[in-house]
N, CA, C and O atoms as a printed pandas DataFrame, in Angstrom:
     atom_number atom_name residue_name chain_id  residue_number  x_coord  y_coord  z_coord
0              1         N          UNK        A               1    0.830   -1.180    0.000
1              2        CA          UNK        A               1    0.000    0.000    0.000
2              3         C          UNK        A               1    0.881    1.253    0.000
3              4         O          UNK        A               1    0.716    2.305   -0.617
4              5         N          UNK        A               2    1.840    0.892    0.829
5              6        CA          UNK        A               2    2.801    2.349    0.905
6              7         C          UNK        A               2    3.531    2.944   -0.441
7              8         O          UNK        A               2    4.038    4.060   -0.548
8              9         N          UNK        A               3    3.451    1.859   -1.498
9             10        CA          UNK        A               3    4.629    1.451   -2.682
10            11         C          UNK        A               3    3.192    1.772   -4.010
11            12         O          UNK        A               3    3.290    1.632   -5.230
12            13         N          UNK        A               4    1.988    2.210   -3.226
13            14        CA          UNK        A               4    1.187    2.367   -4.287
14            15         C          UNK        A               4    0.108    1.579   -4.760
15            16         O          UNK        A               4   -0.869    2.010   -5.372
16            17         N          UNK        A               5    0.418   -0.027   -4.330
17            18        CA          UNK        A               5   -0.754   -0.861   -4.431
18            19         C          UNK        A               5   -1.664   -0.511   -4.336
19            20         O          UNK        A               5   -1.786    0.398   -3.516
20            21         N          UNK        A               6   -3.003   -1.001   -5.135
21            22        CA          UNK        A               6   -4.266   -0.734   -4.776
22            23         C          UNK        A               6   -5.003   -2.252   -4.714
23            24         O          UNK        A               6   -6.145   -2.343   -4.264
24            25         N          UNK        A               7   -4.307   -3.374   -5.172
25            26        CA          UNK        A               7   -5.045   -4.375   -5.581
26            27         C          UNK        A               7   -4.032   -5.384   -5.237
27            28         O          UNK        A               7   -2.940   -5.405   -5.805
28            29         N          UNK        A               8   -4.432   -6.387   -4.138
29            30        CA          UNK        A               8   -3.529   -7.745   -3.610
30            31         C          UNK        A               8   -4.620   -8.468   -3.987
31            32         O          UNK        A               8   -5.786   -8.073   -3.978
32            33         N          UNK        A               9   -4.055   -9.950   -4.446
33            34        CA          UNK        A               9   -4.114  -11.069   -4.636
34            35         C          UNK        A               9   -3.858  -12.610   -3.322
35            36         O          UNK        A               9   -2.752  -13.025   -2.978
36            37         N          UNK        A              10   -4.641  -12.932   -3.040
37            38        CA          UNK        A              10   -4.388  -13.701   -2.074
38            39         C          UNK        A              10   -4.723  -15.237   -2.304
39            40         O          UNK        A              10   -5.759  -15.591   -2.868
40            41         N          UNK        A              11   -3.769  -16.121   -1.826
41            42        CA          UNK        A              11   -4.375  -17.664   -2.052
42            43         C          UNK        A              11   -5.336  -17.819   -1.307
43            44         O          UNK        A              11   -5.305  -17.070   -0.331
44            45         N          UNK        A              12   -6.311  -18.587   -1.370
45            46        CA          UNK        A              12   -7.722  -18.955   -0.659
46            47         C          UNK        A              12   -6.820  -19.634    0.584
47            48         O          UNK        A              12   -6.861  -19.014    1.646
48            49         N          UNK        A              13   -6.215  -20.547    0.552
49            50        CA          UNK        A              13   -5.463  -20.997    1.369
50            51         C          UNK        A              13   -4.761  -20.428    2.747
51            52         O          UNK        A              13   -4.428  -21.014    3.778
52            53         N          UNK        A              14   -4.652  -18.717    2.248
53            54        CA          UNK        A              14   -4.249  -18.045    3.175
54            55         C          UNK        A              14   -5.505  -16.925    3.639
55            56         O          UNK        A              14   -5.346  -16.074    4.514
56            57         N          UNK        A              15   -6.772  -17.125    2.856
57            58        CA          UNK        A              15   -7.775  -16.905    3.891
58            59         C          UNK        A              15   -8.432  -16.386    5.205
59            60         O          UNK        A              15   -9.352  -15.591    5.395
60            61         N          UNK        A              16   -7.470  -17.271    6.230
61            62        CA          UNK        A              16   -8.071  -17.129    7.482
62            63         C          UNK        A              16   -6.567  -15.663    8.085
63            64         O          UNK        A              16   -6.504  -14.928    9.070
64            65         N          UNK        A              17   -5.953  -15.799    7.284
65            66        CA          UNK        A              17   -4.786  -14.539    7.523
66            67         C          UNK        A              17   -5.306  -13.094    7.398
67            68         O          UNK        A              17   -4.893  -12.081    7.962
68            69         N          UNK        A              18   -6.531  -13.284    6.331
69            70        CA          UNK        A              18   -7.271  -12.005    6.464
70            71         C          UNK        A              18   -7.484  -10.988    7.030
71            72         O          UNK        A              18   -7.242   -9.814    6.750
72            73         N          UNK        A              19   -8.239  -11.763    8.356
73            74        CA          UNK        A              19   -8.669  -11.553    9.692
74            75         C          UNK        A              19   -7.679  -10.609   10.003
75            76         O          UNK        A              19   -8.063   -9.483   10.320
76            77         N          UNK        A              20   -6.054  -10.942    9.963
77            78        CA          UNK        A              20   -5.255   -9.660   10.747
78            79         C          UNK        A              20   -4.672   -8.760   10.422
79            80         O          UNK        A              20   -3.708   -8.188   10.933
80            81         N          UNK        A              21   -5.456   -8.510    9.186
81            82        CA          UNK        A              21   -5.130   -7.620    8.281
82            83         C          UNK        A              21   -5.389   -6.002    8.739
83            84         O          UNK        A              21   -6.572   -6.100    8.413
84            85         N          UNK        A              22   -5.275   -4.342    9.303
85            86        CA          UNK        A              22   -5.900   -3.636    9.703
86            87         C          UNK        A              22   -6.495   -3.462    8.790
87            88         O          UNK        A              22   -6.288   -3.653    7.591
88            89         N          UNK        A              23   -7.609   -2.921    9.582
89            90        CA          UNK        A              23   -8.838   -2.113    8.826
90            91         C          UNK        A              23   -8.514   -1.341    7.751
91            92         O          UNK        A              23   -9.103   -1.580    6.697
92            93         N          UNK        A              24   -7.343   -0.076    7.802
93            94        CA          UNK        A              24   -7.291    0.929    7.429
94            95         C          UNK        A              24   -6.236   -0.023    6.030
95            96         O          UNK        A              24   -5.797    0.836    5.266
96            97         N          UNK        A              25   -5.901   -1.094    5.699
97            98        CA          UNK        A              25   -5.326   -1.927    4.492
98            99         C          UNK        A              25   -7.090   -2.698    4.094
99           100         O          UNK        A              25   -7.363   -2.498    2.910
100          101         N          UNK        A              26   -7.784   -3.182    4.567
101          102        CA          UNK        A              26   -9.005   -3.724    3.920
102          103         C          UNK        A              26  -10.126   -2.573    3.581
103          104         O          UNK        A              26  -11.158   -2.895    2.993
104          105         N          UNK        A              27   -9.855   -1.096    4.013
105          106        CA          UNK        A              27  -11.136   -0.403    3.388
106          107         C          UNK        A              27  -10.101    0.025    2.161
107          108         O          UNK        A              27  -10.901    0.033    1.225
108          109         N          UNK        A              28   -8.674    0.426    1.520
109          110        CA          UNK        A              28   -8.293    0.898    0.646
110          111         C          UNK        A              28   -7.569    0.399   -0.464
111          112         O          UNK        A              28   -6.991    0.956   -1.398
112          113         N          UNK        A              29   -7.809   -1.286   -0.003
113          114        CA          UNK        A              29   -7.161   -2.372   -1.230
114          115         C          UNK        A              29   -8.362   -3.138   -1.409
115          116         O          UNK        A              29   -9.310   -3.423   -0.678
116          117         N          UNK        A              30   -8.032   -3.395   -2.631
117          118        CA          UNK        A              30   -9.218   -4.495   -3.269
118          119         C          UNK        A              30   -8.526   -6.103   -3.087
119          120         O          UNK        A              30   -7.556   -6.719   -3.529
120          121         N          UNK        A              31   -9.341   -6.275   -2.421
121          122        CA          UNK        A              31   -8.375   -7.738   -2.099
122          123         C          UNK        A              31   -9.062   -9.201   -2.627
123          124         O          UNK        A              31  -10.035   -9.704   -2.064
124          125         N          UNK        A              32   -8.498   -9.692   -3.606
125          126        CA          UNK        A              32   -9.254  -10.741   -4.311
126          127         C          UNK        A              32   -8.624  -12.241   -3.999
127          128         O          UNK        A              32   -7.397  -12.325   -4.067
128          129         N          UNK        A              33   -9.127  -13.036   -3.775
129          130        CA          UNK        A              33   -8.548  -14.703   -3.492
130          131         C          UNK        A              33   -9.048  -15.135   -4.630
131          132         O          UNK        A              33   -9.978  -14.908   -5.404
132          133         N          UNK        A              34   -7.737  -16.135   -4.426
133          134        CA          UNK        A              34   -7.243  -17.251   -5.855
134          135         C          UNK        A              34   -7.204  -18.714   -5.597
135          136         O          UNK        A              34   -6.815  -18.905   -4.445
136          137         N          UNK        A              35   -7.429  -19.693   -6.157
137          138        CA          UNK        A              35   -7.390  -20.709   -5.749
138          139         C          UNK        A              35   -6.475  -21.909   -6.192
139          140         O          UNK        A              35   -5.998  -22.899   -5.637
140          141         N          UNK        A              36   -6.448  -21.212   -7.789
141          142        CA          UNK        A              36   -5.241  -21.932   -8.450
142          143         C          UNK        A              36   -4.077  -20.843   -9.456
143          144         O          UNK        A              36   -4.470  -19.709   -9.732
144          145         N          UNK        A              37   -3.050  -21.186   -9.809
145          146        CA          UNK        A              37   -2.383  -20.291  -10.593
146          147         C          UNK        A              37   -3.496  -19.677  -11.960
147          148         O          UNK        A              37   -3.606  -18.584  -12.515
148          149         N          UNK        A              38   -3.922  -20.491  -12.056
149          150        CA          UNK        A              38   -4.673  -20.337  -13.599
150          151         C          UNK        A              38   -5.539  -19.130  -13.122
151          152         O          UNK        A              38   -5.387  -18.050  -13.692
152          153         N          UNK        A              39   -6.423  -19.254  -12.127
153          154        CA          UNK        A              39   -7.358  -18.817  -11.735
154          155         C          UNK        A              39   -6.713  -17.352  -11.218
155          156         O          UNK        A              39   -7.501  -16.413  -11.329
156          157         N          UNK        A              40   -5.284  -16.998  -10.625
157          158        CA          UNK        A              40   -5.048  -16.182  -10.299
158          159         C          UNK        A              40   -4.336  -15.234  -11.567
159          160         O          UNK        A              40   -4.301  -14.005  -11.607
160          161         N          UNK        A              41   -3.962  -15.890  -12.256
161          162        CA          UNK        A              41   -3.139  -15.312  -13.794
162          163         C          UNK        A              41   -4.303  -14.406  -14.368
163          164         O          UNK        A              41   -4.072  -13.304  -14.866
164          165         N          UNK        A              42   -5.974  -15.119  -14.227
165          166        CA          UNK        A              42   -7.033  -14.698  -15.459
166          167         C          UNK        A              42   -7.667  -13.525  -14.316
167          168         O          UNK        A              42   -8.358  -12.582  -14.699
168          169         N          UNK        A              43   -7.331  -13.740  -12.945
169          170        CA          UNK        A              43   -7.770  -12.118  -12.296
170          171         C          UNK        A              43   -6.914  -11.252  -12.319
171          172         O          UNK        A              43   -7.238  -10.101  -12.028
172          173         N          UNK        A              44   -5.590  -11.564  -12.668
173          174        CA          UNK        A              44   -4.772  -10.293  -12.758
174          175         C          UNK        A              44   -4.710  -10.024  -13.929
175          176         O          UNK        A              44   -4.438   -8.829  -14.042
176          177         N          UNK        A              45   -4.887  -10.804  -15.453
177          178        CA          UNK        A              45   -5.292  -10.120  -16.502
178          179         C          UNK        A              45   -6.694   -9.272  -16.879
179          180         O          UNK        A              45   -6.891   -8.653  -17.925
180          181         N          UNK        A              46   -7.397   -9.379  -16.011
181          182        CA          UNK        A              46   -8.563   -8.966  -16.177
182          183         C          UNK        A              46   -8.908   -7.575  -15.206
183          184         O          UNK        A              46  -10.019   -7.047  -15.256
């Protein structure tokens, strides 16, 4: 976020890591889970 991000990618797998994420990183990133490479390749092309 500091470097400009607006948009993380997360494995479903890491999921429950969410949770300790602060607030003030989950109201200003769009945060999308992935489940397989394929699946994560066609949300970051899109």
């Amino acid at each position: 976020m500091d470097s400009g991000a607006r948009r993380v990618m997360i494995p479903t797998i890491n999921r429950k890591d969410f949770a300790t994420l602060p607030d003030e990183v989950i109201d200003k990133m769009q945060i999308e889970f992935y489940s397989d490479p394929t699946q994560a390749a066609f949300k970051a092309l899109t």
